[in-house]
C-alpha atoms as one frame of an Amber mdcrd trajectory, in Angstrom:
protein
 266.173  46.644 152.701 263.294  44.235 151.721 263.621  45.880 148.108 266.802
  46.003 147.347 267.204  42.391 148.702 264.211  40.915 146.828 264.240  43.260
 143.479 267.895  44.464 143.346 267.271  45.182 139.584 264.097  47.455 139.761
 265.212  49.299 142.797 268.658  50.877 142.390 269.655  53.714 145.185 268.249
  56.880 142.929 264.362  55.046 143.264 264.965  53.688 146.868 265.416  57.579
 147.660 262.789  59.077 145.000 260.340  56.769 146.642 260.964  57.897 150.531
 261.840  60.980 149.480 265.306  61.154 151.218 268.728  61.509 149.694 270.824
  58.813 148.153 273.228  59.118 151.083 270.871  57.716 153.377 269.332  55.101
 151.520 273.058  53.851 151.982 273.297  54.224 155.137 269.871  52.306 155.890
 271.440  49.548 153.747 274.576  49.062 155.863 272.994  49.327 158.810 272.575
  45.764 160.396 269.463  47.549 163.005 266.466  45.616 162.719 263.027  47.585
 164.290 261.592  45.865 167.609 258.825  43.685 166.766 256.114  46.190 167.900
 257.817  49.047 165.834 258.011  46.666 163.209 254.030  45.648 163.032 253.412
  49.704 163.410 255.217  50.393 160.438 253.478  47.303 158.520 250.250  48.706
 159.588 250.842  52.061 158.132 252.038  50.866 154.465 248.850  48.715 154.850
 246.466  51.342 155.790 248.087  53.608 153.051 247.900  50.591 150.371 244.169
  50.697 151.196 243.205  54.360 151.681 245.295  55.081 148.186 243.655  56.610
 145.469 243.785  54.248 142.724 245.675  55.550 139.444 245.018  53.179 136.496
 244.561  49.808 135.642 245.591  46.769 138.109 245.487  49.708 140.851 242.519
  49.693 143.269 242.877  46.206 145.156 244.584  47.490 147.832 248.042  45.894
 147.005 250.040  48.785 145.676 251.977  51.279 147.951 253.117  54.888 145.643
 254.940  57.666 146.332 252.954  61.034 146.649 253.956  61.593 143.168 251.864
  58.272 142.456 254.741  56.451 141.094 254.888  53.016 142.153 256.884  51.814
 145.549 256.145  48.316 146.000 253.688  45.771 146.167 252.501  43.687 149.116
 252.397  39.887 148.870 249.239  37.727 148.469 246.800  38.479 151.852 248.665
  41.637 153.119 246.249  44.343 153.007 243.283  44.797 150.646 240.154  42.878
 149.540 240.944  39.393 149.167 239.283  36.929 146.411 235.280  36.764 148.217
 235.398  39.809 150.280 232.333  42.015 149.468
C-alpha cells in the first residue's frame, strides 16, 4: 500500500505483483482492503525487509548500503528512507 500510495507512477499493479511474486488479483485485493497489521506484526514484518535490505547481495552501483530491498530476480522493490536499515554516514 505504502508504494502505490507514495510512487503511484513507478509501481503500477503488474510490478506490485512481479515484486511479491503473487498475481495481479491480489495485489488488488491488498489495496482495497482497509486491514492494517497489529503493531507487533507490523515491526516483524519491518524487521524482515530490514534484515533482507542488509543481508542482500549487492548488484551494481548505488547497491551495497543496505537501503535497497529486490526481488529474487534482483530487480528493484523499494527503497527504505534515511536511517532504516544499513550503515549510516560514520558507522565503521
Amino acid at each position: 500500500r505504502f508504494l502505490r500510495r507514495e510512487l503511484p507512477e513507478e509501481w503500477p499493479l503488474e510490478r506490485l505483483a512481479q515484486g511479491f511474486g503473487v498475481s495481479t488479483d491480489v495485489v488488488r485485493r491488498v489495496l482495497r482492503s482497509r486491514g492494517c497489521p497489529s503493531p507487533r506484526r507490523r515491526l516483524r514484518q519491518d524487521q524482515r525487509a530490514l534484515s533482507a535490505a542488509a543481508t542482500a547481495p549487492p548488484p551494481g552501483r548505488g547497491a551495497g548500503n543496505g537501503r535497497e530491498v529486490r526481488a529474487p530476480d534482483g530487480t528493484l522493490l523499494y527503497r527504505l528512507p534515511r536511517g532504516w536499515g544499513g550503515p549510516g554516514p560514520g558507522a565503521q
